[in-house]
Each structure stands twice: as C-alpha cells, then as structure tokens.
C-alpha positions in Angstrom: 0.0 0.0 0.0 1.6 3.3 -1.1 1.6 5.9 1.7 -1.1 8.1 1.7 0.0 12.0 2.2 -1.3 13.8 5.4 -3.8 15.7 3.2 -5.2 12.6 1.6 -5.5 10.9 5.6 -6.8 14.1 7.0 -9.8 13.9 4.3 -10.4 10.2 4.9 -10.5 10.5 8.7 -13.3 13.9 7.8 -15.2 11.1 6.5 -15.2 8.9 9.6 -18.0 9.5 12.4 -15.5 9.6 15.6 -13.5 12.4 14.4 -16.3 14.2 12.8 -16.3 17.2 15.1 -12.7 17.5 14.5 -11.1 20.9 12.5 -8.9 20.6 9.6 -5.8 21.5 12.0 -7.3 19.0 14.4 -7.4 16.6 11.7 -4.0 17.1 10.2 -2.7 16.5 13.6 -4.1 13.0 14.2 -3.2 11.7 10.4 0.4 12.7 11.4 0.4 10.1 13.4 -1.4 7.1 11.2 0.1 4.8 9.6 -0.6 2.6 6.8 -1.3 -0.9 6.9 -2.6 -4.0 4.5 -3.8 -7.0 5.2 -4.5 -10.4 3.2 -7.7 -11.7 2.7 -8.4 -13.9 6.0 -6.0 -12.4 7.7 -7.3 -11.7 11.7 -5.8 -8.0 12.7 -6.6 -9.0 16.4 -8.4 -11.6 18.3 -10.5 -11.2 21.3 -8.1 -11.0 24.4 -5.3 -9.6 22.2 -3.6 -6.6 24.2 -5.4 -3.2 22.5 -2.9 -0.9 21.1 -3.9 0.3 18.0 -7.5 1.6 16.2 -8.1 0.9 12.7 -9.6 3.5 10.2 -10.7 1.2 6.8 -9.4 2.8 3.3 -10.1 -0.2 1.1 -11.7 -3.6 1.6 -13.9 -5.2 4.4 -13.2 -6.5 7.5 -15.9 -8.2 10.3 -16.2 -8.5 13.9 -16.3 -12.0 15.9 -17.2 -13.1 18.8 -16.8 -16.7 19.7 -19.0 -18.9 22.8 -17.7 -21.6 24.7 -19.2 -23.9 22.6 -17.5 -23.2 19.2 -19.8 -21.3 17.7 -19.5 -17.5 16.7 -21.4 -14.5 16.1 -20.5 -11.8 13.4 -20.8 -8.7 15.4 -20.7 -6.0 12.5 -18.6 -5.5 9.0 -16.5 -2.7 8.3 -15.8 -0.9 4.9 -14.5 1.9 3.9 -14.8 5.0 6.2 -15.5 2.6 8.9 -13.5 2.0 12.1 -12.7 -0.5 14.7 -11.0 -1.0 17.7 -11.1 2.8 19.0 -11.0 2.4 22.4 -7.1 1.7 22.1 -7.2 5.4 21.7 -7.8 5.9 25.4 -6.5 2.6 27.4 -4.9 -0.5 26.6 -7.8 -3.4 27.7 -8.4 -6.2 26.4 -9.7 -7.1 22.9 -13.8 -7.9 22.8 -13.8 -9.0 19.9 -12.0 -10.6 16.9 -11.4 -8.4 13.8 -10.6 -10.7 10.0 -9.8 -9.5 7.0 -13.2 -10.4 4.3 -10.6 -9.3 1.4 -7.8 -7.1 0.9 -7.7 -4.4 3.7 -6.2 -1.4 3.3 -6.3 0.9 6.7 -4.9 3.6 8.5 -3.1 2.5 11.6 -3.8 4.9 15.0 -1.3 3.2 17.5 -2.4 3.9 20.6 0.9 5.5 22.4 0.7 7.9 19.4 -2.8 8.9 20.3 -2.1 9.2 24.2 0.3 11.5 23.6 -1.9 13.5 21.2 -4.5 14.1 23.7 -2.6 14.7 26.1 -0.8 17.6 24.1 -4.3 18.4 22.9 -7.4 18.0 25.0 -9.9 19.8 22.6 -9.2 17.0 20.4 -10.0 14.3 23.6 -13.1 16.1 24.5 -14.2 15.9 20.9 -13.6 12.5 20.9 -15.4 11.6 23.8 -18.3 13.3 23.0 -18.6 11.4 19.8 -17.8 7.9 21.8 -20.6 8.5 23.9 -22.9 9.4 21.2 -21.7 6.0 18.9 -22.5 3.8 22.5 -25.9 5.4 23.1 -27.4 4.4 19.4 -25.4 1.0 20.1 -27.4 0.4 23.5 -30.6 1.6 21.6 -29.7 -0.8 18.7 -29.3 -3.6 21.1 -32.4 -3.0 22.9 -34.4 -2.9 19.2 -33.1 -5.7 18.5 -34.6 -7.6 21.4 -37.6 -7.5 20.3 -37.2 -8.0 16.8 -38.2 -11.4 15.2 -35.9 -13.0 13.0 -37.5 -11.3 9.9 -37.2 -8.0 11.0 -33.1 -8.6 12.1 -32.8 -9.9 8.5 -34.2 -7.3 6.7 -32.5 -5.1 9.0 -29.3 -6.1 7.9 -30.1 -6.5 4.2 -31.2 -2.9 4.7 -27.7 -1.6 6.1 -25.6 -4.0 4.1 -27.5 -2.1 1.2 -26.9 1.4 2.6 -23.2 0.5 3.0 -23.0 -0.6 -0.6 -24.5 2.3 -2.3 -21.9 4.5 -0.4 -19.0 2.5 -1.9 -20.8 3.4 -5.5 -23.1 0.9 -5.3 -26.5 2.0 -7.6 -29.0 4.6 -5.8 -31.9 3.6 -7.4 -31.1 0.1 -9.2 -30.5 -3.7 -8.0 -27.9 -4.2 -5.0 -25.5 -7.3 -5.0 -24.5 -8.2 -1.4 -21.4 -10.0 -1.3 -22.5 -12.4 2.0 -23.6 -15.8 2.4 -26.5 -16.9 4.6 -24.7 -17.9 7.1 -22.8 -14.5 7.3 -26.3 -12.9 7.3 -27.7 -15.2 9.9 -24.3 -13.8 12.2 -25.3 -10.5 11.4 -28.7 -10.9 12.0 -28.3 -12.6 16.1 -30.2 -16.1 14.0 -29.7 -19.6 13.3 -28.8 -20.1 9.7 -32.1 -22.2 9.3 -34.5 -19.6 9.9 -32.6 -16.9 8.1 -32.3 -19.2 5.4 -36.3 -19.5 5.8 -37.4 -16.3 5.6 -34.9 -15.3 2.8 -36.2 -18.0 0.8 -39.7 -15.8 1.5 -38.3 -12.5 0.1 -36.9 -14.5 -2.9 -40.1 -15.9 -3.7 -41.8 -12.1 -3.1 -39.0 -11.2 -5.8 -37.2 -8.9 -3.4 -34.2 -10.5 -3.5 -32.2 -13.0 -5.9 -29.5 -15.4 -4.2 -26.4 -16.9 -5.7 -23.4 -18.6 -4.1 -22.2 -16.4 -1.7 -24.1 -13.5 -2.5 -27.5 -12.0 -2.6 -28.9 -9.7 -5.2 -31.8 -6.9 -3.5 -34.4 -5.8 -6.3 -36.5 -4.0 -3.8 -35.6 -2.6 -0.7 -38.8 -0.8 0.1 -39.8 -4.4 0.9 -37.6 -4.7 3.3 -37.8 -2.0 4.9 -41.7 -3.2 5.3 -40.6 -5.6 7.6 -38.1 -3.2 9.6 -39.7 -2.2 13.1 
C-alpha cells in the first residue's frame, strides 16, 4: 500500500464518524500520526483477548467482527468498509480485545497506535473532549440498537441487515436507485442478523419468492428494498 499524504489521511478520517467534530488543523494533527497498513484476505488484525494498542480507520476492503461462545460457535458482530472504524477504544486505554477483527478481502487501513494517540490528547485536550463526546454518542445508538433488537423477530433482524448492508453498498458506489448485489452468504447474514442459519435461510427463501431479493453462491442480489424495509420495526 503506497503511503497516503497527510492531506489525503486528513480527508479520509473527515469522512469517519469519531473524528467528525474535529477541524482541519485537528485533523492534520491525528493523520500525522497514522500509519498505513494492508492485510491479506483472511488475515485476523486482532483476536479477542489480544492486548489493545492500535485503532483501525478502513481505506479499502472489508473486515468483520467475531465473537466466539464456549461452545465453538460465533457471532459476526458488524462489518467494516470503507470510512469505517474498529478497535477505537485503544485510543484511550490498553484493555483487552472484545472482539475478533478478520480480513473479508484485501484491507487497506490507516493505523492509530495507541501511544501515538495518548500522547496526542494529552498535548491536545480539545481534540480528547471531541472525541469523547462522539464515543458517547456512537455507545448510546449502540445500546438503543441492542435494545431494538430484542424485540425484533428474525425477519425483522434480517431485513434489517439487508437494509444496512445495502446502505453501505450504495456509499461504496453501489447503484441509488437500481438492484444491490450483497457480497454475504447466509450464514454470514444469519451472524449479522443474532439467528440460526435455518430460519434466516427460511425467511430469505420468503423474500426470494416475493422477488425482493435473488441469491447466488455467496451472494444476494436486492431488487426491492422498500420491501424490506416493510418488515423493519
């Protein structure tokens, strides 16, 4: 990955919702400190339990979060693509991982160690106020999320995430109007979604039959997302 100028990482980091509130000099300042970084397709950045040292700010490519039970068996937490970020908190302390981060594809992302960041605060505490704020903001809709989500059925967590999968695409260029593909497989949907893979699978096989959607092998076309968004509640 060819370095990015300070410029270029200053308008990149504009773009991403926890430095929002940030001014251009504030900005300049924190991409003076990123780095670059690539990583392969299935590549894990961190596990859960890793030692947190670094946040991740995603130029190019897709990433997910894990989480893993006792028993074997994992939930996808959320994806990441461009503009996105993950594993913030190592801005402010060095706890544990919660969660594991892979690679989906080639990731390209800017690198916030979290020394560098410490020290930036510290020297600046406009920029840590800032940044709290918009933390605290981020865990609020996250709590609110969550408690949606609890009582949701299984449809409605579907669509849901059919819905913001389809958001997320059509700000990487995807059509505004036109059909979405999804690059996920049901299973990956089901993770998304809190479900077992058979009654995502059901209910999918609904909306294909409605004509909402099209599937293929690892992917999922969506004709009409006003359907979905029917089910959304």
């Amino acid at each position: 990955m060819a370095k990015a100028s300070a410029g270029q990482t200053a308008e990149l980091l504009s773009r991403v919702p926890v430095f929002e509130e940030l001014e251009p000099a504030e900005l300049e300042r924190v991409a003076d400190v990123a780095v670059p970084r690539t990583f392969a397709a299935g590549h894990v950045v961190f596990r859960e339990g890793d030692a947190s040292d670094t946040c991740y700010i995603v130029r190019a490519g897709h990433a997910r979060a894990m989480r893993e039970h006792t028993d074997g068996r994992s939930i996808t937490l959320a994806q990441f693509g461009p503009g996105d970020f993950f594993g913030e908190l190592a801005m402010f302390d060095d706890e544990r991982r919660s969660a594991t981060v892979e690679a989906i594809e080639k990731l390209e992302v800017c690198a916030l160690l979290g020394r560098d960041m410490r020290r930036l605060l510290g020297e600046h505490p406009d920029i840590a106020l800032k940044l709290l704020a918009t933390l605290g903001r981020r865990l609020r809709e996250t709590n609110e999320r969550l408690a949606r989500q609890s009582f949701q059925t299984v449809q409605s967590r579907v669509a849901g995430v059919l819905v913001n999968l389809v958001a997320q695409a059509r700000v990487e260029g995807a059509s505004p109007d036109g059909d979405v593909l999804i690059r996920a497989t049901q299973a990956d949907l089901a993770k998304l979604a809190g479900s077992s893979r058979e009654s995502a699978s059901r209910f999918l096989a609904v909306l294909e039959r409605a004509g909402a959607i099209s599937q293929g092998r690892g992917r999922l076309t969506v004709h009409d997302v006003a359907a979905l968004e029917g089910y959304v509640f």
